[in-house]
N, C-alpha and C positions, 0 to 999 in steps of 0.2 A: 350681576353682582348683588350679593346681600347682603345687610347690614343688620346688625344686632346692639343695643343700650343699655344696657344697667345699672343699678344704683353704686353697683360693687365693682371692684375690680374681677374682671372675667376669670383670675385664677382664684379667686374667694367665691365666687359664685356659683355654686353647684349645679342650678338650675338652669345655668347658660351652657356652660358644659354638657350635659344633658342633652339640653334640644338642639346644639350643635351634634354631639355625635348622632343621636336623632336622625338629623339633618343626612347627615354623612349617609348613613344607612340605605334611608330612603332613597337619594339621587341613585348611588349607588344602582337599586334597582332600577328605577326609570333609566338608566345611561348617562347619568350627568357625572362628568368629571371633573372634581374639585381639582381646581388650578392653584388656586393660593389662598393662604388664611393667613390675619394679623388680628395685631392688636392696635389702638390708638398709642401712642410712644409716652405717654404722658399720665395721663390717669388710667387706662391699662381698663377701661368698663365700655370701651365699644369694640367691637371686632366685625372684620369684614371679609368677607368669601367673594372670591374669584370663580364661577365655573365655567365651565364650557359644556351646553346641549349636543345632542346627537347631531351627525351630520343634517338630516332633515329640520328645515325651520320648526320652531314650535307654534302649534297652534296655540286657538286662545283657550280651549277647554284642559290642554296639554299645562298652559300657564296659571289655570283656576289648580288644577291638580297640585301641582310644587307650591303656590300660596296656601294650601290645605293643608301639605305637610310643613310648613312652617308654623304654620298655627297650631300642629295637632301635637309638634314636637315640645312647643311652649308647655302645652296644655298638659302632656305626660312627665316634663319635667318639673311642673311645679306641686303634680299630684305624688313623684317619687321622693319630694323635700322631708 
């Protein structure tokens, strides 16, 4: 599971939008399939991913990889503002 915070509400927030589709993308190629996506009910600036890995466990160099595309997703969204 991921989690995502922002100052703003996630559909004002371009930047989060962004490095979720980002996000999307990337699993996408590794095999990861996004299960479910929400929002916090209330102030509407956290959202959280549900995925599911390939049948094979993930290793831990597998798990440095997807914490690098979370980062790198940030990092392209905030250079796209």
């Amino acid at each position: 599971m991921l989690f995502g915070n922002g100052e703003t509400r996630y559909d004002e927030d371009r930047t989060a939008q962004i490095a979720v589709e980002s996000l999307r993308q990337r699993f996408d190629r590794l095999g990861v399939m996004e299960i479910g996506f929400g929002l916090d009910s209330k102030a509407r600036s956290t959202w959280s991913m549900i995925v599911k890995t390939p049948g094979r466990v993930i290793g831990e160099q597998r798990l440095e990889r997807l914490s690098h595309a979370l980062k790198e997703a940030y990092r392209i969204a905030r250079e796209l503002e």
